[in-house]
C-alpha positions in Angstrom: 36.4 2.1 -6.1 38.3 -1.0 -6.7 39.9 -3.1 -3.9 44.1 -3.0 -3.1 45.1 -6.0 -1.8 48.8 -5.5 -2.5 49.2 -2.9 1.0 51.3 -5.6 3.7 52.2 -7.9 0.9 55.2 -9.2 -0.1 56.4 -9.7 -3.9 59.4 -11.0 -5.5 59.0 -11.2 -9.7 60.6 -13.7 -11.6 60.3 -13.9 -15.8 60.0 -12.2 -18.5 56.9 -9.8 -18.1 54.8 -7.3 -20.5 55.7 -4.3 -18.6 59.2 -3.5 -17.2 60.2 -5.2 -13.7 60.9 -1.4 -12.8 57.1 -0.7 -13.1 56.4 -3.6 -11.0 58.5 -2.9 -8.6 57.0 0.9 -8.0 53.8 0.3 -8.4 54.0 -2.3 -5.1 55.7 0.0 -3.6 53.3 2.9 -4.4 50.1 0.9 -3.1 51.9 0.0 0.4 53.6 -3.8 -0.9 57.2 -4.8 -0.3 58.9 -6.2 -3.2 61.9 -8.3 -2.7 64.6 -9.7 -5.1 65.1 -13.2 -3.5 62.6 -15.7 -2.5 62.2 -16.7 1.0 59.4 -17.6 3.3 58.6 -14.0 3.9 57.2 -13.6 0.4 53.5 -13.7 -0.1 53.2 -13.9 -3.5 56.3 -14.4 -6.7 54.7 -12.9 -9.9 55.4 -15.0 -12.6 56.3 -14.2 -16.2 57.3 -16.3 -19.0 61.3 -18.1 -19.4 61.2 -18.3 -15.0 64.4 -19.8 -13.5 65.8 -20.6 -9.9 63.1 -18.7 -8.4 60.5 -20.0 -9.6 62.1 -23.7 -8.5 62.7 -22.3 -5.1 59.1 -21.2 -4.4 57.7 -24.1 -5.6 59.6 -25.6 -2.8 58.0 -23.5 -0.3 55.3 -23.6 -1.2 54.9 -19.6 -2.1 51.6 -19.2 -4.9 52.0 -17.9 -7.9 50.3 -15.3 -9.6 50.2 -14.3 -13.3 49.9 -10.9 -14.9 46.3 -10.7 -14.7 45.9 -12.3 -11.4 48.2 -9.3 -9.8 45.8 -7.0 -11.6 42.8 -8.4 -10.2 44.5 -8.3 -6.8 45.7 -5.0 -7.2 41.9 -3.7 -7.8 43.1 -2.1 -11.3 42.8 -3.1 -15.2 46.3 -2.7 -15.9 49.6 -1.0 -15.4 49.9 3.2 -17.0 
């Protein structure tokens, strides 16, 4: 059985990604994450697709990690979004 690390941590999503935000945004929620639409301190992660804006500026200047596509698949223990 694969590992979820997404339970207890926080995402916000910026970009252009391959499956809707909408998907995203349940499937955090689904396997015990927060998302969040603004980027603060209190984020743990900011998935990042292509064409980013403000966001993306602002976490850089907290210093909040990025992860990719795949890298929030390999977090969340699965191969993909259904």
């Amino acid at each position: 059985m694969a590992t979820n690390n997404i339970a207890g941590k926080s995402f916000c999503i910026t970009g252009t990604l391959r499956h809707s935000r909408k998907q995203y945004v349940n499937f955090i929620k689904e396997h015990g994450g927060r998302f969040v639409r603004e980027v603060s301190g209190k984020v743990d992660y900011v998935l990042r697709g292509e064409c980013c804006g403000e966001k993306e500026d602002k976490a850089d200047e907290l210093g909040i990690p990025f992860i990719s596509e795949s890298e929030f698949y390999t977090l969340a223990g699965v191969a993909g979004l259904c």
